[in-house]
Steps between C-alpha positions, in 0.01 A plus 500: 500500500221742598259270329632207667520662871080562415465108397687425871266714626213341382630150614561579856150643484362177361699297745351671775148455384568130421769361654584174383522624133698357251724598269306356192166684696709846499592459152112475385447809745773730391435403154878451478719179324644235755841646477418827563294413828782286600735763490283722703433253765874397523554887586210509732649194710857650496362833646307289753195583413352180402617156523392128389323212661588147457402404139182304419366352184145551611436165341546710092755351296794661426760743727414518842360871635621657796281736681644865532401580877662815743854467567618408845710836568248690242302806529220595809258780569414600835095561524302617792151588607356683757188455671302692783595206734851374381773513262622214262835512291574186279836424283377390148757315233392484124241261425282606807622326761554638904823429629437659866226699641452713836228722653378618824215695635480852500250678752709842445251753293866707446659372182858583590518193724333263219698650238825451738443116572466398091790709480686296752320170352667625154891567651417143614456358166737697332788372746365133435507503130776730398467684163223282384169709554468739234231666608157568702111556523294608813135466478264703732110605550378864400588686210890526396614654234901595377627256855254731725228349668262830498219330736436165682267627724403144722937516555430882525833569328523823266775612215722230635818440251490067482805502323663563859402203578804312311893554609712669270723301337627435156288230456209706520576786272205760465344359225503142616287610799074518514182563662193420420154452564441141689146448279711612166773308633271199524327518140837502371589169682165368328563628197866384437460140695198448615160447394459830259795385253373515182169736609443771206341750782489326864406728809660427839394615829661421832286552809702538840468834729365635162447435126690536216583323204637591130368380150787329278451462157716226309698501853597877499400722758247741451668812646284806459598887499740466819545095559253460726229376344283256686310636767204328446411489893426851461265451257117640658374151497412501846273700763543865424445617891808238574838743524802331393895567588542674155326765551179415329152351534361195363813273400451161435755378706293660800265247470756159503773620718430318880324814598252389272495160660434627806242722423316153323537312872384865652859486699726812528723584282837279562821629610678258220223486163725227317562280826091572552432367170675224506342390836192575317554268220659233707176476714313486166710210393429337830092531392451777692180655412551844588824481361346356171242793484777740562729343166180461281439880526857607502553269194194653325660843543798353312316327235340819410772728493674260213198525340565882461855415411425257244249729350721786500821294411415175253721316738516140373676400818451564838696410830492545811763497794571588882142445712318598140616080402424402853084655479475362120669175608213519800234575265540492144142425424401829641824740323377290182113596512584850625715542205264351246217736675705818454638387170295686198338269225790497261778423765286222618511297185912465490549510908905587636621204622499589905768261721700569771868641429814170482686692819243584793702726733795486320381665184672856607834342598489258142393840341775689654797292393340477123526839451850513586610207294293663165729790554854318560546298154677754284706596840587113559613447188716846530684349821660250369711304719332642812361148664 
């Protein structure tokens, strides 16, 4: 039975990364005989876990196939992300899909009164699909590590417990419940659906108030000594007389945050860096050509810091989210001849493949639900009965 309860497992996680599977397509992936998968998926659909669509012959002789796809009353996670300007929480069924989303704007630099209003967005969902979510991710900037975010210093939040930020409830057990880092929380969106499946070693990196990013390697994350690998934005890629929120001198992400913007168009340093930027590149877009000075030195400063990367890392993959897509989107001739510049002789002959990340600003929020499904199969299959 054990063994069988693993091969369930296994299909609801195929399901969700290709919905509109088969049963015959299952059988090939499970390595299994037709009987056996049948049996499995007849037990997935009675636990409402999975149902079938309409069958189709897809033009193939023989039986018609009916795609396995998320079951009406089936499973949902709950996944969130906080930003220095607002808060987003989205309901997420297998396969992917959003079934309801809210947000608002947060100008509080206190978390309690974030934290409180996803907690009240959560009670909201919960009431609205009764014992269906099974679990539920929050994704935030700075470093967190064991549900703590130690240091966001743009929110200025310290040591602040992010698992607070979800109701209790028996839906959301203890070990259903996450936080991680929105950059990390990104790569793993890329990684599992997006444009780094299939990437032997891709590198990630997710520019908003700051940079981070993760490395993956055949989709896994790379976690390092405590789980918080991925700092890359404080990497001393940049000016070393430039102080940055961490503490330190020098960090790369001092010089293509919108303080660095600014300091291109000899402005002062903005109130809001990410709304800055984005002005910034929006003017650029419009053929601005201070703007387009401003992005073609910003966007150098990126292409050379993954140059470092790459020749640190062997990366043969690398994407880039949040305002990092927007300036290579904006100027990917420059990032690419930075890059190449940087890039020592032998990296240079077998280049990473450098495009922008499948999600844009929802990379964290993708991310964040991901890593709560890749932890829920063996606990779906053990509560049986529960849609």
């Amino acid at each position: 039975m054990s063994n069988r309860r693993n091969l369930g497992s296994e299909l609801l996680r195929l399901t969700h990364l290709r919905p509109g599977l088969t049963r015959a397509d299952a059988a090939r992936e499970l390595g299994t005989g037709t009987g056996t998968t049948a049996e499995i998926v007849v037990r997935l659909l009675a636990d409402h876990l999975l149902s079938e669509g309409e069958a189709s012959s897809e033009g193939r002789r023989g039986r018609p196939t009916r795609p396995l796809l998320p079951h009406p009353d089936g499973p949902l996670v709950l996944a969130a992300e906080i930003t220095h300007e607002d808060w987003r929480l989205r309901v997420v069924e297998l396969g992917g899909a959003t079934l309801a989303e809210v947000g608002a704007p947060h100008p509080s630099h206190s978390p309690d009164p974030v934290l409180t209003a996803v907690r009240a967005a959560a009670r909201t969902m919960l009431r609205r699909f009764p014992r269906r979510v099974r679990g539920a991710g929050l994704a935030a900037p700075g470093v967190v590590r064991d549900g703590h975010l130690l240091e966001a210093p743009l929110l200025g939040w310290r040591d602040v417990d992010l698992r607070t930020a979800w109701p209790r409830s028996p839906d959301l057990p203890a070990e259903a419940v996450l936080a991680g880092n929105d950059a990390r929380c990104a790569a793993t969106a890329e990684s599992v659906r997006g444009r780094a499946v299939g990437a032997r070693l891709a590198l990630h990196l997710h520019l908003d108030a700051g940079l981070g990013g993760a490395l993956t390697t055949d989709g896994e994350l790379v976690d390092g000594a405590h789980g918080s690998a991925g700092e890359f934005g404080h990497l001393p890629f940049g000016d070393p007389a430039r102080s940055c929120g961490c503490g330190a001198r020098g960090c790369w992400g001092t010089a293509l945050d919108g303080a660095a913007f600014a300091r291109s168009l000899q402005q002062d340093e903005p109130h809001d860096p990410v709304a800055f930027s984005h002005r910034v590149l929006d003017r650029a877009r419009r053929g601005d050509v201070e703007a387009l000075r401003a992005v073609a030195e910003i966007a150098t400063n990126l292409g050379r810091g993954i140059a470092g990367l790459v020749n640190a890392l062997d990366a043969d993959l690398v994407t880039v989210g949040g305002l990092a897509a927007r300036l290579h989107d904006a100027a990917p001739d420059t990032v690419r001849a930075a890059l190449e510049e940087g890039s020592m002789t032998l990296r240079r002959s077998t280049p990473p493949v450098l495009t922008s990340g499948a999600f844009g600003a929802d990379g964290p929020l993708v991310g964040a639900a991901e890593l709560v499904w890749s932890r829920s199969w063996k606990r779906l299959e053990r509560s049986r009965g529960a849609g």
